[in-house]
N, CA and C atoms as an extended XYZ file, in Angstrom:
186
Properties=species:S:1:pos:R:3:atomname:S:1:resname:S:1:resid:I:1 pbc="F F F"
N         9.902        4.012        7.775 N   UNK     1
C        10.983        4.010        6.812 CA  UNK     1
C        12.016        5.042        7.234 C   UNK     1
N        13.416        4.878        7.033 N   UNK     2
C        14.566        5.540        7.506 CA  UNK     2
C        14.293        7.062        6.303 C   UNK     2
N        14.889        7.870        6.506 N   UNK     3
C        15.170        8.648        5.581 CA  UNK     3
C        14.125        9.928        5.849 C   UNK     3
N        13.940       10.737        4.341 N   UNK     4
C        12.809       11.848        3.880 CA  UNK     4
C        11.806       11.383        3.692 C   UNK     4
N        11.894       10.059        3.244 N   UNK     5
C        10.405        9.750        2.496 CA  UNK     5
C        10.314        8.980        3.317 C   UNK     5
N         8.445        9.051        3.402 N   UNK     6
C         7.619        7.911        3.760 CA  UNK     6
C         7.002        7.008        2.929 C   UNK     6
N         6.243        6.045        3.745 N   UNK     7
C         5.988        5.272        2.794 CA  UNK     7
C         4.991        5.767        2.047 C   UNK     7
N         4.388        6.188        2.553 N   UNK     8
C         2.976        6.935        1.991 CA  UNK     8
C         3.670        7.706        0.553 C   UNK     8
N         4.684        8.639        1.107 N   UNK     9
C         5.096        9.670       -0.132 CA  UNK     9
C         5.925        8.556       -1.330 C   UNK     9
N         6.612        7.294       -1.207 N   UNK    10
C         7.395        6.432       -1.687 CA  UNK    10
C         5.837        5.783       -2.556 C   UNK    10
N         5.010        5.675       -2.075 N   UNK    11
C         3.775        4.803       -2.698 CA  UNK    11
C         2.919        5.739       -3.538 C   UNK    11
N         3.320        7.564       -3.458 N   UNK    12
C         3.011        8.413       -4.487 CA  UNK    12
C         3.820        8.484       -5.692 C   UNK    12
N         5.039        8.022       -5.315 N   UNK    13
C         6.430        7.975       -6.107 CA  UNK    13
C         6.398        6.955       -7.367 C   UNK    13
N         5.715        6.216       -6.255 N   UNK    14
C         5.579        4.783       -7.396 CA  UNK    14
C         4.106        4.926       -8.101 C   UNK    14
N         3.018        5.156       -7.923 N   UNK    15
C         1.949        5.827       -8.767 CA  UNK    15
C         2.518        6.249       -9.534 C   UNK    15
N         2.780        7.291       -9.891 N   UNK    16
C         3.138        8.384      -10.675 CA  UNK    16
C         4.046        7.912      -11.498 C   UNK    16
N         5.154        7.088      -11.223 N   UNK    17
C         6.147        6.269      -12.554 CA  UNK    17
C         5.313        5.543      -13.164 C   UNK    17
N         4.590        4.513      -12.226 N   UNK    18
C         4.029        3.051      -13.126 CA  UNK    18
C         2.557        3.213      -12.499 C   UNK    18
N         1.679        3.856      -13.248 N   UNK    19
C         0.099        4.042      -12.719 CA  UNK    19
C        -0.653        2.652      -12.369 C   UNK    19
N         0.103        1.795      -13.287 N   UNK    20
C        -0.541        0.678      -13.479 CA  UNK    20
C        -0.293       -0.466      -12.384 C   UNK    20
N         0.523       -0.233      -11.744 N   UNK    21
C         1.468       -1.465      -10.632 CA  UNK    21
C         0.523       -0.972       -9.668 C   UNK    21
N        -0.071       -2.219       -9.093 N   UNK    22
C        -0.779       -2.010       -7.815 CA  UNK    22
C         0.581       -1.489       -6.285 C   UNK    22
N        -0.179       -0.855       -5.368 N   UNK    23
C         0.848       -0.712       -4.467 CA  UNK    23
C        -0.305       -0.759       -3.254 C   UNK    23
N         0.502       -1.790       -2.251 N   UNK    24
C         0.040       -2.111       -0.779 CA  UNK    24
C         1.229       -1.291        0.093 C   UNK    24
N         0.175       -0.908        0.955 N   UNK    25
C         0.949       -0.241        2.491 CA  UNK    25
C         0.628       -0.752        3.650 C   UNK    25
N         1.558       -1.783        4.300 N   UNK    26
C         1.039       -2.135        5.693 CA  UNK    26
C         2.157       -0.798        6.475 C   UNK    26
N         0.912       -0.934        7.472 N   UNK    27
C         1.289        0.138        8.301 CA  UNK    27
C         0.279       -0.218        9.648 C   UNK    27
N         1.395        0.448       10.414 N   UNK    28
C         0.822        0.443       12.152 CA  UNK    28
C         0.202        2.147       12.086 C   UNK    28
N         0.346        2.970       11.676 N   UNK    29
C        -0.386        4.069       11.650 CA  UNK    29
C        -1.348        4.563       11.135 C   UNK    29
N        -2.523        3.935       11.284 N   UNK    30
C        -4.004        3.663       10.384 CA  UNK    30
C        -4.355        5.203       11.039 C   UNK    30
N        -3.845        5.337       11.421 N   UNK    31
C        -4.645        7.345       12.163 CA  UNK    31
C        -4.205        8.054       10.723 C   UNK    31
N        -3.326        7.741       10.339 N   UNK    32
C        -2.969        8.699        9.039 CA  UNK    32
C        -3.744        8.527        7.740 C   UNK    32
N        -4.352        9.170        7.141 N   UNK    33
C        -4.804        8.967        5.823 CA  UNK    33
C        -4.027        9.006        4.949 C   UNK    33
N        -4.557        7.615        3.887 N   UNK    34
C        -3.848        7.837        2.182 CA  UNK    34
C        -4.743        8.403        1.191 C   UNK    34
N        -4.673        9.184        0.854 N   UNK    35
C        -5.284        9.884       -0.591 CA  UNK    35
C        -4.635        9.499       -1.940 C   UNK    35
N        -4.305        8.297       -1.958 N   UNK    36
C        -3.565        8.345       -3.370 CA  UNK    36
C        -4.709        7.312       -4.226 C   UNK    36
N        -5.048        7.693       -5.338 N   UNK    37
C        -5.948        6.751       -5.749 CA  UNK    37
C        -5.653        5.330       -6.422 C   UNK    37
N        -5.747        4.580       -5.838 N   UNK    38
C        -4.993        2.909       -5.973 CA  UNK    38
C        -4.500        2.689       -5.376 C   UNK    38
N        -3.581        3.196       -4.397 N   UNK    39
C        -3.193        2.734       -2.705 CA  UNK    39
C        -4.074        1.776       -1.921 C   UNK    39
N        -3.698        0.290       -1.699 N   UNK    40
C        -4.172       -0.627       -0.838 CA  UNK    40
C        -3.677       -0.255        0.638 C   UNK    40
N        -4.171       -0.189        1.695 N   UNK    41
C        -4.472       -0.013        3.013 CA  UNK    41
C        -4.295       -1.348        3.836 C   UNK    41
N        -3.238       -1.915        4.136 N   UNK    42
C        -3.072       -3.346        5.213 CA  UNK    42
C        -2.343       -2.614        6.686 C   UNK    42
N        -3.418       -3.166        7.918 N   UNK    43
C        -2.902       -2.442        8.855 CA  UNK    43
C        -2.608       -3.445        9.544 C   UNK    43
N        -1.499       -2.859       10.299 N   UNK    44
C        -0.975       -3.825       11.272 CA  UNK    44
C        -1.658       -4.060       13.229 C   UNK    44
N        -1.422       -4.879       13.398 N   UNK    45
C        -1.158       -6.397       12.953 CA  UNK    45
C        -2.382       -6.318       11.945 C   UNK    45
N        -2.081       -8.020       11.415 N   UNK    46
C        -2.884       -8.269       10.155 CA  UNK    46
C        -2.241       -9.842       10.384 C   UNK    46
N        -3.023      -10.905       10.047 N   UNK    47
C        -2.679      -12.155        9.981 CA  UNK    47
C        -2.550      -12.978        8.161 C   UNK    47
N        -1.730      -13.584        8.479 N   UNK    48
C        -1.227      -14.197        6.845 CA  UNK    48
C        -2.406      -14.135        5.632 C   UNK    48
N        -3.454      -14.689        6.154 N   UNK    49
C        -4.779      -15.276        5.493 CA  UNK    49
C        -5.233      -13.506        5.323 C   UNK    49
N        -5.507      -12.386        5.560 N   UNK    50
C        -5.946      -11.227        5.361 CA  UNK    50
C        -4.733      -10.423        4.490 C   UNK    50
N        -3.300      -11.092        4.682 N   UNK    51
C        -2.498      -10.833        3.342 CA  UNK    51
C        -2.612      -11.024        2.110 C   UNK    51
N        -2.725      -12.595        2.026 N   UNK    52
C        -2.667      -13.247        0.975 CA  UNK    52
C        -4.367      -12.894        0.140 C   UNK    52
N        -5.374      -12.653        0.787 N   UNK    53
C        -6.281      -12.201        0.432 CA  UNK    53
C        -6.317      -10.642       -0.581 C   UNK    53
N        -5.612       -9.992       -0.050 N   UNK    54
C        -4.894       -8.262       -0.569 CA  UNK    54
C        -4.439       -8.564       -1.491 C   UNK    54
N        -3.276       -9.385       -1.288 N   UNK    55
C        -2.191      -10.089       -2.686 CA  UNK    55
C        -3.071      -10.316       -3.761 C   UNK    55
N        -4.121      -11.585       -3.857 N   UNK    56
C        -4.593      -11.967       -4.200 CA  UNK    56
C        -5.622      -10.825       -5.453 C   UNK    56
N        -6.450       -9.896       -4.180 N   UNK    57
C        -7.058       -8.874       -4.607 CA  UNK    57
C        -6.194       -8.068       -5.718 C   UNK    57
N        -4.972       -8.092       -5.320 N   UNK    58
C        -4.497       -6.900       -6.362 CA  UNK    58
C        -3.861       -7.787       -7.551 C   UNK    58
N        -3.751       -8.778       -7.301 N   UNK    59
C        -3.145       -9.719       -9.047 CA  UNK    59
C        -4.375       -9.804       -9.378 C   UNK    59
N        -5.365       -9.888       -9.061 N   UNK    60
C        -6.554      -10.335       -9.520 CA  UNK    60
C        -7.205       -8.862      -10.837 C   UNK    60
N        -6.419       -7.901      -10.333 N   UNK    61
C        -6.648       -6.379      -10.960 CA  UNK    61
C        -5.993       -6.047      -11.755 C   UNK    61
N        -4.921       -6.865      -12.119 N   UNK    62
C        -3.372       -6.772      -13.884 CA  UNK    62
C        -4.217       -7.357      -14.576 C   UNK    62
């Protein structure tokens, strides 16, 4: 992501307004850890069918 924030810190941002909104992070930098509790983890590459599965997972959780 361009800017100060990452996504990681942008996906703490959004916790913290709406606890309740699931939030996914694809990312090519799986070396980095997320500590945020409810943060979904999609690493890249990743194929459609292991998306829609995540998707799936997290509507399945509202």
């Amino acid at each position: 992501m361009p800017g100060k924030v990452s996504g990681i810190d942008l996906a703490g941002i959004v916790r913290r307004r709406w606890p309740g909104l699931p939030v996914l992070l694809a990312t090519g930098y799986t070396e980095r850890q997320v500590a945020l509790p409810g943060v979904q983890i999609l690493a890249k590459p990743y194929d459609i069918e292991q998306l829609v599965r995540v998707l799936a997972g997290l509507a399945g959780e509202r």
